[in-house]
VMD Tcl script that builds the backbone (N, CA, C; Angstrom):
set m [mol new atoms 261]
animate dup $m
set s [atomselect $m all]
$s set {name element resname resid chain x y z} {
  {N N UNK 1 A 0.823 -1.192 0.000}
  {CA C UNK 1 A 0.000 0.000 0.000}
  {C C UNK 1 A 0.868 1.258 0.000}
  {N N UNK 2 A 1.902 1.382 0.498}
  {CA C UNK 2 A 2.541 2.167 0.752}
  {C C UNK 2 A 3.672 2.489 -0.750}
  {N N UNK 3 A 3.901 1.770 -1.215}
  {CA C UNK 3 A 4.483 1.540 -2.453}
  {C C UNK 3 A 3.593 2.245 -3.411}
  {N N UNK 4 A 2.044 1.668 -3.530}
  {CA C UNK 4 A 1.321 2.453 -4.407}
  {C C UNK 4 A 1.132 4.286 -4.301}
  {N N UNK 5 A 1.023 4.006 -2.519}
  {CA C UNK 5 A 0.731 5.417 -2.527}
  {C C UNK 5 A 1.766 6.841 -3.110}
  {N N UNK 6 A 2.864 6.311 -2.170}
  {CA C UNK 6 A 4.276 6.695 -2.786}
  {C C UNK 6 A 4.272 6.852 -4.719}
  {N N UNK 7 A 4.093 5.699 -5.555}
  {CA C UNK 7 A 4.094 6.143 -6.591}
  {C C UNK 7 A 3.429 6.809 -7.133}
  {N N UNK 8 A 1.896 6.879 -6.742}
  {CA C UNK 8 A 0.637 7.573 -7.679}
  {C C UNK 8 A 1.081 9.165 -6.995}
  {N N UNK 9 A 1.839 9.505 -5.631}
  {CA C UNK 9 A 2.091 10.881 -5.353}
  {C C UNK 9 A 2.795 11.330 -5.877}
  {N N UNK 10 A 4.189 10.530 -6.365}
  {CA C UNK 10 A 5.136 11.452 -6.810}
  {C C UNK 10 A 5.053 11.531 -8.642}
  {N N UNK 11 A 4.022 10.715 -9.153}
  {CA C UNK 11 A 3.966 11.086 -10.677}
  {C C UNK 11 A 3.127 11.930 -10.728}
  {N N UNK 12 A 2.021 11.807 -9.837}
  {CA C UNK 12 A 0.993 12.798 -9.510}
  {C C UNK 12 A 1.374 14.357 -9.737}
  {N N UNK 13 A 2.560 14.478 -8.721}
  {CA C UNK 13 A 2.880 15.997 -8.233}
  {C C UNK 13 A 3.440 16.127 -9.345}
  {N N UNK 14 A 4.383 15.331 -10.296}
  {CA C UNK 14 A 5.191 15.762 -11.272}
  {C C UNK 14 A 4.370 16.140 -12.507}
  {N N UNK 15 A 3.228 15.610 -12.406}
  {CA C UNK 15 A 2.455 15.764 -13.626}
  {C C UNK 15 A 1.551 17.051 -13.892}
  {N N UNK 16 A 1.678 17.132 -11.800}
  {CA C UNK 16 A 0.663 18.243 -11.563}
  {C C UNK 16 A 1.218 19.919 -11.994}
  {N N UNK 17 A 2.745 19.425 -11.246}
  {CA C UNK 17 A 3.514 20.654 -11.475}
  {C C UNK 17 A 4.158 20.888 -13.160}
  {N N UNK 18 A 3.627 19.562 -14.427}
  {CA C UNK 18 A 4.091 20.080 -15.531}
  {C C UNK 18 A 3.231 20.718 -16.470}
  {N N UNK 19 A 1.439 20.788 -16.021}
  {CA C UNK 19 A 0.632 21.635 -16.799}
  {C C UNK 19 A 0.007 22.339 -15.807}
  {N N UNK 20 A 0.946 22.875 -14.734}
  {CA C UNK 20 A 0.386 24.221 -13.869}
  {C C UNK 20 A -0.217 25.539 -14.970}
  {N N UNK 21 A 0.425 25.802 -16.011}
  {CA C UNK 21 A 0.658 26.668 -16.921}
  {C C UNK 21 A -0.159 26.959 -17.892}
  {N N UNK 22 A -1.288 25.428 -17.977}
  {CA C UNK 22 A -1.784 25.479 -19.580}
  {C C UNK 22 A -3.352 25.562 -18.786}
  {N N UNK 23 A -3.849 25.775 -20.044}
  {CA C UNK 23 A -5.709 26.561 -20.148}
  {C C UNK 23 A -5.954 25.677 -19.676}
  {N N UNK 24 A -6.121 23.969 -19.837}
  {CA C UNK 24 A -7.147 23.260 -19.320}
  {C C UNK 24 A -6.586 22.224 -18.620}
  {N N UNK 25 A -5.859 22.768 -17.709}
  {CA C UNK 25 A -4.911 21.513 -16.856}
  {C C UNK 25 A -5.818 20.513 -16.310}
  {N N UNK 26 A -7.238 20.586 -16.030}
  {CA C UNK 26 A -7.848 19.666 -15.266}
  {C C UNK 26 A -7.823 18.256 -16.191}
  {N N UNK 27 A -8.230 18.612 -17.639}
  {CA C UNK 27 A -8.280 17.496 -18.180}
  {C C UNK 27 A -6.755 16.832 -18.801}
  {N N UNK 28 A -6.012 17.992 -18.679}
  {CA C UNK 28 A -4.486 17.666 -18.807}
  {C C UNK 28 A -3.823 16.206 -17.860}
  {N N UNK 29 A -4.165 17.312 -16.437}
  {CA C UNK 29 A -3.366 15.977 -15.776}
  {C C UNK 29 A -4.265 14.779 -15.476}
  {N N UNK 30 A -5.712 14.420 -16.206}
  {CA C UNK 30 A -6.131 12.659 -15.981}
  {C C UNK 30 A -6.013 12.235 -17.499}
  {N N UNK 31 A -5.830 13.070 -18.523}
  {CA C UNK 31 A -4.987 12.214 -19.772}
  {C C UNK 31 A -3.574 11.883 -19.704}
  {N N UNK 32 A -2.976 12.711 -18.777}
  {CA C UNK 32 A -0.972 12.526 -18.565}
  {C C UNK 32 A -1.029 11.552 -17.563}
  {N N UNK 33 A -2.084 11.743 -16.299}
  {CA C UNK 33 A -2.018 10.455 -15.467}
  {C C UNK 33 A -2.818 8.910 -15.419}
  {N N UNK 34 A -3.297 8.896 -15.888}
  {CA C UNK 34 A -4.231 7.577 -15.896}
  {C C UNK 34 A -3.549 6.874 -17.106}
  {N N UNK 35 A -3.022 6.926 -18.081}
  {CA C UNK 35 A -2.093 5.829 -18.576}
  {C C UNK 35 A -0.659 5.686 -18.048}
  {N N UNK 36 A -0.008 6.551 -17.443}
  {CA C UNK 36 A 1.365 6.517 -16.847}
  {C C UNK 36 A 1.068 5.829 -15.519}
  {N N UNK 37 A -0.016 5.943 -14.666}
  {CA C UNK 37 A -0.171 5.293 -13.219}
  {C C UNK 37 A -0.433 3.975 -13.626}
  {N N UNK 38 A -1.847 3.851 -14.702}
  {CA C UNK 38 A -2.086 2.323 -14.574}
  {C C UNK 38 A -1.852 1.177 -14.832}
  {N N UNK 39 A -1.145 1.262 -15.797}
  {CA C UNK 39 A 0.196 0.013 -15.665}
  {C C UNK 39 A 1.231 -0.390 -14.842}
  {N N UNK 40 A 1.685 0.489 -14.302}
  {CA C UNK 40 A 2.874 0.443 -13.490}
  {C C UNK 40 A 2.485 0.511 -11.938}
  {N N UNK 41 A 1.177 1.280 -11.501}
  {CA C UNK 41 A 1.359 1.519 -10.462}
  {C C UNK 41 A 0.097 0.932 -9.910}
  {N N UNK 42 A -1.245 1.204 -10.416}
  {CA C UNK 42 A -2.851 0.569 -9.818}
  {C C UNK 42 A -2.968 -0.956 -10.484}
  {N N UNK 43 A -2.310 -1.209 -11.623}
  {CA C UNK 43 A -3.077 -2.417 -12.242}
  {C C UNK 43 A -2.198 -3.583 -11.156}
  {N N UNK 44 A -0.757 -3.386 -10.983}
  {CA C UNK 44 A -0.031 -4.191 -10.246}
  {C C UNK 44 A -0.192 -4.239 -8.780}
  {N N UNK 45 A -1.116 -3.337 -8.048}
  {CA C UNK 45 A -1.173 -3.626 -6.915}
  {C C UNK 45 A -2.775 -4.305 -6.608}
  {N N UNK 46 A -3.711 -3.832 -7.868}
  {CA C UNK 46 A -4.974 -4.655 -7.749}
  {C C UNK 46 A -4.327 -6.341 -7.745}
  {N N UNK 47 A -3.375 -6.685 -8.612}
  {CA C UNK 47 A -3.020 -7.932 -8.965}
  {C C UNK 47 A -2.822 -8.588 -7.609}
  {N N UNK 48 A -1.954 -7.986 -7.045}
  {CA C UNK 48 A -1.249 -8.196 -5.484}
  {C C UNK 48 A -2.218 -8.174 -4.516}
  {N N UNK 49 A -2.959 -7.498 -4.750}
  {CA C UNK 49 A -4.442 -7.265 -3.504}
  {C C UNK 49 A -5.063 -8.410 -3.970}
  {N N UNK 50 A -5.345 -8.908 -5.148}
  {CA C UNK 50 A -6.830 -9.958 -5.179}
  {C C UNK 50 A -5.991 -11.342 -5.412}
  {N N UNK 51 A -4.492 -11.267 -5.438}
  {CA C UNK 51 A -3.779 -12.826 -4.867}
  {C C UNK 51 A -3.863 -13.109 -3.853}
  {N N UNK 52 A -3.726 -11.923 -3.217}
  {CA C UNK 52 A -3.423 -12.166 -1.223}
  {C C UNK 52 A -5.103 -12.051 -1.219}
  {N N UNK 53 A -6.042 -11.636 -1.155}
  {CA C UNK 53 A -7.385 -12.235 -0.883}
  {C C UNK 53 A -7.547 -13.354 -1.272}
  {N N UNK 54 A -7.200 -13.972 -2.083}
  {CA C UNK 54 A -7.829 -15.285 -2.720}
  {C C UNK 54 A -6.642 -16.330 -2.510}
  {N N UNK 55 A -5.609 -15.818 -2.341}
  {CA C UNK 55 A -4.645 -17.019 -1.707}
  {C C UNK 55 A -4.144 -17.970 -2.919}
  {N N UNK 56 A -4.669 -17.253 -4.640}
  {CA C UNK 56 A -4.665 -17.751 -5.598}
  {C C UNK 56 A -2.960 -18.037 -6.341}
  {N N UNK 57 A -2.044 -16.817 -5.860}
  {CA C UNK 57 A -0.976 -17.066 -6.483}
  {C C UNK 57 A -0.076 -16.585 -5.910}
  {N N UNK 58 A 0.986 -16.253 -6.606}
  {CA C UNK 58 A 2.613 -14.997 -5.959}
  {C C UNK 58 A 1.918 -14.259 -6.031}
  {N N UNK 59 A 2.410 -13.415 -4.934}
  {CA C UNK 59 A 2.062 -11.895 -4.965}
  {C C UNK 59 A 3.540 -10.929 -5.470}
  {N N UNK 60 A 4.695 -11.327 -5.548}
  {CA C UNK 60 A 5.521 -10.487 -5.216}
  {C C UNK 60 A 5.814 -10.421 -6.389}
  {N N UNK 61 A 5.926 -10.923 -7.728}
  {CA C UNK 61 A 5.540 -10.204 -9.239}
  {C C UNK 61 A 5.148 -9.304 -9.202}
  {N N UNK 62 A 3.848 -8.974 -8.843}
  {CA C UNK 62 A 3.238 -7.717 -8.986}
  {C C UNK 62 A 3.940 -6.614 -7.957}
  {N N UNK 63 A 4.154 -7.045 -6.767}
  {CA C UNK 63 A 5.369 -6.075 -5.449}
  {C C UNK 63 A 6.447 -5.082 -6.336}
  {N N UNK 64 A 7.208 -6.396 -7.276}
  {CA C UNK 64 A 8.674 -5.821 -7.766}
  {C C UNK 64 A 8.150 -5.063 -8.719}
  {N N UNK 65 A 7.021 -5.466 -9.513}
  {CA C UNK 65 A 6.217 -4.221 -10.625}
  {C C UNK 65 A 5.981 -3.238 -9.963}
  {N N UNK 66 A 5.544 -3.041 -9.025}
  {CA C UNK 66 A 4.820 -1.986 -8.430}
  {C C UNK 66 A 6.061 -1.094 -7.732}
  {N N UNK 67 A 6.758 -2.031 -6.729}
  {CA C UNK 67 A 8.003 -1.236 -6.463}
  {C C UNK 67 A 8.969 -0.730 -7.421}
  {N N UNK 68 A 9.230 -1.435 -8.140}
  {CA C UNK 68 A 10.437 -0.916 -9.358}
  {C C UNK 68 A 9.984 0.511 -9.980}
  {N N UNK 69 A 8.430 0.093 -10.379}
  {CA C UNK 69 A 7.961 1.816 -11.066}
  {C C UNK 69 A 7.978 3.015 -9.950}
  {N N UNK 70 A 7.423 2.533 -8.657}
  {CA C UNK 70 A 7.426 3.378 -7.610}
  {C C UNK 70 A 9.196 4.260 -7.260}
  {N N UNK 71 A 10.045 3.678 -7.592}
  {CA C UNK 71 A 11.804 3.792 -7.307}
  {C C UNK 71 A 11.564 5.033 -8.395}
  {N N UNK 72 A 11.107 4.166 -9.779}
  {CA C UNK 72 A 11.675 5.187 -11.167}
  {C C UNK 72 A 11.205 6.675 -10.959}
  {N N UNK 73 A 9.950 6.665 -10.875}
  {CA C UNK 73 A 9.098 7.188 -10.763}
  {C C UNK 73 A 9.659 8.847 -9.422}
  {N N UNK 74 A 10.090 7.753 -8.452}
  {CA C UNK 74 A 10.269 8.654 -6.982}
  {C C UNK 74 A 11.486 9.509 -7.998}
  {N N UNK 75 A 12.997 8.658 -7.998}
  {CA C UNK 75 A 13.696 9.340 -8.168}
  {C C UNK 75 A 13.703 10.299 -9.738}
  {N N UNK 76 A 12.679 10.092 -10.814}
  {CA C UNK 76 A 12.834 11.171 -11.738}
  {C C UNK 76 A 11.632 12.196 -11.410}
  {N N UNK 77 A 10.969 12.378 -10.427}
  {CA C UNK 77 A 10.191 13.355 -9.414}
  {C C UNK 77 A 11.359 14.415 -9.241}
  {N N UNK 78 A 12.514 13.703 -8.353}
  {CA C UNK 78 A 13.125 14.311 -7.494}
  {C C UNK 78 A 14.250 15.223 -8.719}
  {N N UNK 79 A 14.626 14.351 -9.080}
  {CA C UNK 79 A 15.742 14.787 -10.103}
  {C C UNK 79 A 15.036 16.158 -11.461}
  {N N UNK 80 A 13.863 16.204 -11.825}
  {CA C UNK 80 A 13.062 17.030 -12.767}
  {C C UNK 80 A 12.623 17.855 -11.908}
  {N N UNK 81 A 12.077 17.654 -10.686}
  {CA C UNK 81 A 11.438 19.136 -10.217}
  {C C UNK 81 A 11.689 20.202 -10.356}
  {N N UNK 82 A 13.321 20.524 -9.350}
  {CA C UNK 82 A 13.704 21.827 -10.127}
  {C C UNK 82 A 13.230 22.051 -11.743}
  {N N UNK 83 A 13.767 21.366 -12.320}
  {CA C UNK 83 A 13.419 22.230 -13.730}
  {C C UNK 83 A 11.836 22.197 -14.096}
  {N N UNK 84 A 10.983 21.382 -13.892}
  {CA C UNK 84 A 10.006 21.250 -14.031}
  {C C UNK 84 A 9.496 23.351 -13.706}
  {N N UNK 85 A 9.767 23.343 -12.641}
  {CA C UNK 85 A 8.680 24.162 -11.467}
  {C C UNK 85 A 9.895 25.481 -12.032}
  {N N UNK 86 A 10.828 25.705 -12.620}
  {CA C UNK 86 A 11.896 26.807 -13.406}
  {C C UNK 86 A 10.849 27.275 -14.473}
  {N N UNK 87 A 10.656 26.624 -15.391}
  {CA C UNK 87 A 9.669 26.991 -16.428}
  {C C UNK 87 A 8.623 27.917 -16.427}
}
mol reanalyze $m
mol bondsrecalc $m
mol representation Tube
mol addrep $m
């Protein structure tokens, strides 16, 4: 949970802070975010949530998916902001 949350915040903020600028940011940032989050970050932790309910398979496939994007994700947040928020 904490993995997801962590990732959907920091692509979130990055996405949020890259159409601060433009006329219709609302619909900006759920076309920039809802294909960049849901592969990498919601589809792999639904996977992980309804193994561990159902006791059906590995869960930790979906963990290292979810964590690995959550890492990429954190550290090109951190590393783009400045310039992001310069603009």
């Amino acid at each position: 949970m904490v993995a997801g949350t962590l990732g959907f915040l920091s692509i979130g903020s990055m996405i949020s802070a890259l159409v601060r600028g433009a006329r219709s940011r609302e619909a900006l940032i759920t076309i920039l975010l809802i294909p960049l989050s849901l592969f990498s970050i919601v589809m792999p932790s639904v996977a992980a949530t309804a193994s561990l309910l159902e006791g059906a398979g590995p869960v930790v496939p979906h963990l290292y998916t979810m964590i690995s994007a959550t890492v990429v994700y954190t550290a090109l947040a951190y590393l783009l902001f400045e310039y992001v928020l310069e603009e």
